[in-house]
C-alpha positions in Angstrom: 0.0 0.0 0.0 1.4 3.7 -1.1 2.0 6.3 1.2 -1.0 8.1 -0.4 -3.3 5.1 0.0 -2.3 4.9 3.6 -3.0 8.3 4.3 -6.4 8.5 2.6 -7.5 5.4 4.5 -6.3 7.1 7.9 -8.6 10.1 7.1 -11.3 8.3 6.4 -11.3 6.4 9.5 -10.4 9.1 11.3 -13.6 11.0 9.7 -15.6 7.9 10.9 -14.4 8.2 14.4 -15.2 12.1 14.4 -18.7 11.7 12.8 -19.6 8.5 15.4 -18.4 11.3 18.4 -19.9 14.2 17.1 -23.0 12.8 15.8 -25.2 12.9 18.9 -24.7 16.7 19.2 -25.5 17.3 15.7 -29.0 15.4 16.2 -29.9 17.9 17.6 -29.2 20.7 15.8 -30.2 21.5 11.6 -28.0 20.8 9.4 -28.7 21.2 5.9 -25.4 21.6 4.1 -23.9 18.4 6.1 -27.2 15.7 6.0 -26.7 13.1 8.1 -27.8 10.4 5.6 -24.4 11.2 3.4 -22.2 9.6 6.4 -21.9 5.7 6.6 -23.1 5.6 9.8 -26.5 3.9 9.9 -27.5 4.2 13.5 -26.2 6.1 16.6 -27.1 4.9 20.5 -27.8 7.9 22.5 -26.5 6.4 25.8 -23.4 7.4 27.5 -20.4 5.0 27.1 -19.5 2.7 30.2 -16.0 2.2 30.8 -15.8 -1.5 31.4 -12.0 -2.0 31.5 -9.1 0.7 31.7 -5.1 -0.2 32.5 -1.9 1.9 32.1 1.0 0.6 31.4 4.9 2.1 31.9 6.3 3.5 28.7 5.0 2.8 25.1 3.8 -0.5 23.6 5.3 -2.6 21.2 1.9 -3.1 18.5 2.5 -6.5 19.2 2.2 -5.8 22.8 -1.1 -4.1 22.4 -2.5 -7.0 20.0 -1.8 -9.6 22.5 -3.9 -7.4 25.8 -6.0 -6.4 23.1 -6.7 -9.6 22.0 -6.6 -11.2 26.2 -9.1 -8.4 26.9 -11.5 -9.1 23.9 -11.3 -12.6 24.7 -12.2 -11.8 28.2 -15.4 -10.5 27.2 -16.1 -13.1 24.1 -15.7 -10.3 21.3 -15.9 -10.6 18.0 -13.6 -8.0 16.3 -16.0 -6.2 13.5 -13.0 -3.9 12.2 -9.9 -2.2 13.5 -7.4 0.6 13.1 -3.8 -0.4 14.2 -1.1 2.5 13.6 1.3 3.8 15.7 -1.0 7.2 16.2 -4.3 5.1 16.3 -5.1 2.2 17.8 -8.8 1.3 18.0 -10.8 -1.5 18.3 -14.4 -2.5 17.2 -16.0 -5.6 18.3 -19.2 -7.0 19.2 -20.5 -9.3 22.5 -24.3 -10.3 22.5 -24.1 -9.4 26.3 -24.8 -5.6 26.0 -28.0 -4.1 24.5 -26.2 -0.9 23.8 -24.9 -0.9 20.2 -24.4 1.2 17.1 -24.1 0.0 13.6 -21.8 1.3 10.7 -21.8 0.3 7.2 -24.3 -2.3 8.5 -22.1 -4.0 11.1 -23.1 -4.2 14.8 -20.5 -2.5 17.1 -21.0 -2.8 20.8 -17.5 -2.9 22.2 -14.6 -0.5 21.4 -11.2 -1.0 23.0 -8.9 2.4 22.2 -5.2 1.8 23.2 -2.9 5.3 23.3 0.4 6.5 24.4 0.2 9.9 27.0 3.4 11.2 25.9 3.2 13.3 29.6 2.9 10.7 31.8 4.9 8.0 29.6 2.0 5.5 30.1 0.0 3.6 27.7 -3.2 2.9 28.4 -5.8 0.5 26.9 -9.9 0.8 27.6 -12.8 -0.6 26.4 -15.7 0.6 26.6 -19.2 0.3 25.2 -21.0 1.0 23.2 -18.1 3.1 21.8 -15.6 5.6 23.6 -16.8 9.1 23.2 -13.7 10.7 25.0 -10.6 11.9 23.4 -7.6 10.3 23.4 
């Protein structure tokens, strides 16, 4: 994959991302020069996320290192990974349990479970969360 291809791929999922958080504030709100039905996001929960896991770990992960807790943590909650974005910058997550009621879809896939994984550059700690339905915070 070309550097361009790369990049373009990055922006869209980082559009994604930005559209999934955003998108409960701009249900509220009329937009017509940005219609909501020209996103690929099918469905948006209002609920709050819930934080069901969060660790920090000493100085920055190996992506191997954060694919193996990733994958112990999924496997913890019987996850089924629906898609993910693994880069150094961006390292997110989306999976699916039947367990929680809470859900949003995109591009007609059921997400439930998002686990984020980033470095604070500050405090020299990685930290990995999952949360569901998605994590609205920054990171």
């Amino acid at each position: 994959m070309n550097q361009y291809m790369l990049q373009h791929k990055n922006i869209k999922y980082y559009l994604l991302i930005l559209v999934i958080l955003w998108s409960g504030a701009l249900v509220n709100k009329t937009m017509q020069s940005f219609p909501l039905e020209e996103v690929s996001v099918d469905t948006v929960s209002k609920e709050e996320s819930t934080i069901l896991y969060t660790k920090s770990y000493e100085g920055k992960l190996t992506t191997t290192q954060r694919e193996k807790i990733a994958n112990q943590v999924l496997a913890n909650y019987n996850a089924k990974v629906v898609d993910a974005i693994k880069t150094d910058e961006l390292f997110t997550i989306y999976a699916y349990n039947n367990k929680y009621d809470s859900c949003i879809t995109i591009e007609n896939q059921t997400i439930n479970l998002n686990l984020v994984c980033y470095y604070n550059e500050i405090t020299k700690e990685t930290t990995i969360i999952l949360a569901t339905p998605i994590y609205n915070e920054d990171y």
